[in-house]
Each structure stands twice: as C-alpha cells, then as structure tokens.
N, C-alpha and C positions, 0 to 999 in steps of 0.2 A: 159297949154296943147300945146299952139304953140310950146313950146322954147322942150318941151319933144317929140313933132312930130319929129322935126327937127332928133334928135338924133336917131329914131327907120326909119326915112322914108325909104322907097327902092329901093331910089338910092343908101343910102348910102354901101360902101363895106363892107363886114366880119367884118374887122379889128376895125372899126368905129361905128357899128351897132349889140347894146347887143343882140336883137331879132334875127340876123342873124348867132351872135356865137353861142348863145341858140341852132337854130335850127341845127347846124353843129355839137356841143355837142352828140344831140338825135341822129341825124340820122344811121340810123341802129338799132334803138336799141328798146326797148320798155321800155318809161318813166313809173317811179311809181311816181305819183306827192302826196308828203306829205304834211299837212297846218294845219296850226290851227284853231280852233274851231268857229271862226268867221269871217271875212269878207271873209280869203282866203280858207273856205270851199269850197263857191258856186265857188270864182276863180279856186280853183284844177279840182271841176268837168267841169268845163266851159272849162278849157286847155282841159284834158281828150275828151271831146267831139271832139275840133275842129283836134287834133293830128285823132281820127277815120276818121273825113270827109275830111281833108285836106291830113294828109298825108297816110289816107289810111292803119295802121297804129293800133296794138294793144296801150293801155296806160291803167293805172289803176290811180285812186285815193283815198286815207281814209284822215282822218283827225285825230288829236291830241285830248284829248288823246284816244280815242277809239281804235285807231292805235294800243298804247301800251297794249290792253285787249287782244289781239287775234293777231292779222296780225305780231306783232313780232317776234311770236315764227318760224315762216316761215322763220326768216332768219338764220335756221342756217347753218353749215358748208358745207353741201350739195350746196348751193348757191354758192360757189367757181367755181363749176364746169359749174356754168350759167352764170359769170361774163360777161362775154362779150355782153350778149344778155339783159342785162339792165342798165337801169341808174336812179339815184333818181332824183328828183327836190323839194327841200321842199320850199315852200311858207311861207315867212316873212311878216309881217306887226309888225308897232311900236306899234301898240296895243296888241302886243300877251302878255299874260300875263307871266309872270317872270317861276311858273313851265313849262309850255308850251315850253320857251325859253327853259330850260333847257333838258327839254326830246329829242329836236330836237337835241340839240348838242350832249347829249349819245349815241344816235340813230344813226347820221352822225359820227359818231367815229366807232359804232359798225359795221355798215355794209360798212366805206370805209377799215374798217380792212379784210373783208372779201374780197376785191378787186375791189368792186363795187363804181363807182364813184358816187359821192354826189354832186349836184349842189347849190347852197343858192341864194335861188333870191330873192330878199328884194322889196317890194313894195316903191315906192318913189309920192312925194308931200306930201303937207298938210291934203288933205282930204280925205276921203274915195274913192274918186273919182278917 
C-alpha cells in the first residue's frame, strides 16, 4: 500500500498520477461506472457515490451482467447526440470471470462506436484489498 500511495498521492502532477488523469477524464461529464458482479460492484457504487458528494456531480452505476438485461438497450443511436455529456468507466478486477470479460469488451466496442469514451480501470495488487 505504501509503494501504491506513493503513485496516487496529491502532490503528485496529472501526468504522474492515475487518479488525477481519471478525474481530468470525467470532468465535465457524467460518468456511467460499469463492473462486474463482484468485488467491483460495491467499488462502482462506492465511486458513484463519492463523484455525488465530491464533485457535486451526476454519476450512475449497474453491474455485469444485469447491465446486459436491460440498461443496454439504452445505448442506442440516439446517444450520439449525448456523446459529449458522458463517459464510461468500467471496473476490472483479475477475478472477473471470463464471460463477464468478455461482455465488457463487446459492450466498450459498442458504445465507443457510438462516440462515447470508454475508460478500463483495472484493479491492481494481490488481494482484494
């Protein structure tokens, strides 16, 4: 955790500091944070929350695959004309299971075809933690 402070701390600049390109990403825009079924569930709505209190700020979040039951059909081409006013973030972890993997990637194909930027943020260490 030290050695992963280091890298997010805030002093460090933009350039240097994934959490600070993350937030330069969003801003402006209202994130849909997407994640898989388990661990990075609670993380999506956990983001979602602090994006409300911090920046003040819509955000949504679903999860895999439920996402693909319902909240899909929403992106369709009519969302071209919203591009600007969103951004995805979908939520990795090495645990996600192999379809799960794969619906994220049809999904971040589908909707950055529609204009919309896709973000992939991978959870990093060993443990859940």
């Amino acid at each position: 955790m030290k050695t992963t402070r280091q890298e997010f701390i805030e002093d460090n600049d933009i350039d240097s500091n994934p959490a600070k390109k993350l937030a330069k990403s969003v801003f402006g825009k209202i994130p849909l944070i997407y994640s898989g079924p388990t661990i990075t569930d609670v993380i999506g709505v956990r983001w979602k929350g602090q994006v409300y209190e911090n920046a003040k700020n819509m955000a949504f979040a679903n999860q895999y695959a439920e996402f693909n039951h319902n909240e899909l059909v929403g992106w369709a081409d009519q969302m071209k004309k919203l591009k600007k006013n969103f951004i995805v973030i979908q939520l990795h972890d090495s645990d996600d299971h192999n379809q799960i993997v794969q619906r994220m990637d049809i999904v971040h194909k589908l909707i950055a075809e529609l204009g919309i930027d896709v973000l992939e943020v991978n959870a990093i260490g060993a443990t859940s933690l």
